[in-house]
N, C-alpha and C positions, 0 to 999 in steps of 0.2 A: 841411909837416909839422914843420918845423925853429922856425916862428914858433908851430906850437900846442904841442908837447913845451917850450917855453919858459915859455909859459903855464902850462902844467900844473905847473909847477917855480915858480913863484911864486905859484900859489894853493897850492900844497902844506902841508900842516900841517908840512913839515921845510922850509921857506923861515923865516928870522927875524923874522916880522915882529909875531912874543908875541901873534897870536890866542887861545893855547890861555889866557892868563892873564885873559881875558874874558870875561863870560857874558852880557851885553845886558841883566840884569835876572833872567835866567832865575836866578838863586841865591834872591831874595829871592822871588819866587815858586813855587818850590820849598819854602822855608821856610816860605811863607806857605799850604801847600798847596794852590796852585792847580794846581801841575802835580805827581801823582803815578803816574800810569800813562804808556802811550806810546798811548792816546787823548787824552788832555790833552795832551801834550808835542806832538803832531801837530797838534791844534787852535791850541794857541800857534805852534808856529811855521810855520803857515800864514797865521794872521792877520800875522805879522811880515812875512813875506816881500809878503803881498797888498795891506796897508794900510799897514805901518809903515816902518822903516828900509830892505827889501829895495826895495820901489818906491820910495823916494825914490834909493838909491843909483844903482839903476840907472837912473832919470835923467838924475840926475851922469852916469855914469860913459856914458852913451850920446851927452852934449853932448861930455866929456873925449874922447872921438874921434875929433872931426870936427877935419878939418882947420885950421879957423879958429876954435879954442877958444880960450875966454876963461879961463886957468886960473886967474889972479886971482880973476875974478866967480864961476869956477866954485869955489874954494873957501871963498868967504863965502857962499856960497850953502849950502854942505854944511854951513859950521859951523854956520851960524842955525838951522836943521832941527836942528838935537841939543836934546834935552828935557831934558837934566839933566847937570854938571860932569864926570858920569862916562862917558857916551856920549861928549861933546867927545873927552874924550883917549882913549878906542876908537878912535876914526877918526881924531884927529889921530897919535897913537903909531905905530898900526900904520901910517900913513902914509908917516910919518917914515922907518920902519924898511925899508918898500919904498923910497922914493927912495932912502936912503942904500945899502943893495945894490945894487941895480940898476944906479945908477951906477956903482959899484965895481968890478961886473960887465961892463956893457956900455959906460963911457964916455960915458956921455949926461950930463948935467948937470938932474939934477931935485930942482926946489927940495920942502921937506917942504909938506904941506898934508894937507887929508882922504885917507883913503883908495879912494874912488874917483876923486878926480879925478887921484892919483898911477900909478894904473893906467890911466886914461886913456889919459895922456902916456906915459907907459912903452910902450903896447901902439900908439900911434894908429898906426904903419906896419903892423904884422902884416896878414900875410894871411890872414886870418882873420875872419870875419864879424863884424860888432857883435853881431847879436844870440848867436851861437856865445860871445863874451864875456864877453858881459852872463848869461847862462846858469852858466860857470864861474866866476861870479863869486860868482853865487847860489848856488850848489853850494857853493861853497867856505863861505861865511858859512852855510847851512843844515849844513854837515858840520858845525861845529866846534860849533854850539848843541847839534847832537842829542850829541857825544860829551859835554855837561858832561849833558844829563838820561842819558846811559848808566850816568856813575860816579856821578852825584849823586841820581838819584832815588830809588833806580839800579834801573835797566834791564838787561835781556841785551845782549849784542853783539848778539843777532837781531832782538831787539825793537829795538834801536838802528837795525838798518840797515833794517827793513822801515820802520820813520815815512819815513826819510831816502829809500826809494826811493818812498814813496806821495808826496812832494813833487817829485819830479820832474815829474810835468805843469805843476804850479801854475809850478814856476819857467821853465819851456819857455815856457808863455804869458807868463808879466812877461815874460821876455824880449824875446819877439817884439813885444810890445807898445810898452816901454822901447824899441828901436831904432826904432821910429818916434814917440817922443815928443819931445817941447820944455819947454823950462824952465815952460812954462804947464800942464804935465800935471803938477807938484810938489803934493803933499799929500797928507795923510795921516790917518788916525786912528784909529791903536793905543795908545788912552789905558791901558787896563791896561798895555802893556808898556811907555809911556815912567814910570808910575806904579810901575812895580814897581823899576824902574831907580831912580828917585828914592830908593827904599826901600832898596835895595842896600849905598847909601852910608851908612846908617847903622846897620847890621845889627851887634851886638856883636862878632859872631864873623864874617869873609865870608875867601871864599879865593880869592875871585874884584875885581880892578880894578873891572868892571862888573858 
């Protein structure tokens, strides 16, 4: 209980790890009105999670567990998969900002890299399932998109959390699927979202990193 209530405290939107200062794209496709109800905001971040960033991380982050990880390869692996300047430092930042607590925190020595593969390493003892993980991991990356379309599309609270719980199966299956893959199950293609993310970074006005 004590390795999952840890867990929960580092995916947590009050862990520092500046999630809330990212959007994946979701800004500029907001503005571009692709996404303005929470049918579209459900559709988009389904396909993220099915095709895009959420299946390739949980990859990562299902290799970042095993015992005999290659955190190295497993990090160049994470960055190559980023589609645009702005994603990079998404996952490298928030990375970052996990190793450096964590260690703080628990004395471990974890060097910065992406941010599944610093969760990884962070969690690889716990007792606690991979795929149980690989799950909150997704949970966590799907909470924090649906709160930027709650304020930004914007949405109700209600309307916020009903997308966020109809995603719950979808992220239950990656999961359990993720915990039994291999670096040869990598790929993806959510060309709208790494496309909108490109768009992001050049948006006149953005309040969002990504």
């Amino acid at each position: 209980m004590r390795d999952l209530l840890t867990l929960t405290q580092w995916l947590s939107p009050a862990f520092p790890t500046g999630a809330f200062a990212y959007s994946h794209g979701l800004e500029a496709a907001m503005a571009q009105g692709q996404i303005s109800n929470a049918d579209t905001l459900f559709e988009w971040l389904s396909d993220i999670l099915t095709y895009g960033a959420g299946w390739q991380d949980a990859v990562i982050l299902a290799q970042a567990l095993a015992a005999d990880a290659d955190y190295a390869l497993l990090a160049d692996y994470a960055t190559a998969l980023q589609s645009s300047a702005g994603r990079r430092n998404e996952t490298l930042n928030q990375g970052t900002a996990l190793a450096r607590t964590v260690s703080h925190i628990t004395g471990q020595t974890i060097a910065p890299a992406p941010l599944p593969v610093v969760l990884g390493q962070a969690a690889a003892t716990f007792a606690v399932s991979n795929q149980q993980i690989i799950a909150l991991y997704l949970h966590s990356f799907a909470s924090n998109l649906t709160s930027v379309g709650v304020r930004f599309v914007p949405l109700g609270q209600t309307q916020g959390q009903q997308v966020l719980d109809k995603l719950h199966p979808i992220i239950a299956d990656i999961a359990l699927k993720a915990a039994m893959s291999d670096l040869e199950d990598l790929g993806g293609a959510a060309i709208g979202a790494d496309m909108a993310a490109m768009a992001q970074e050049t948006l006149d006005v953005r309040l969002f990193k990504s």
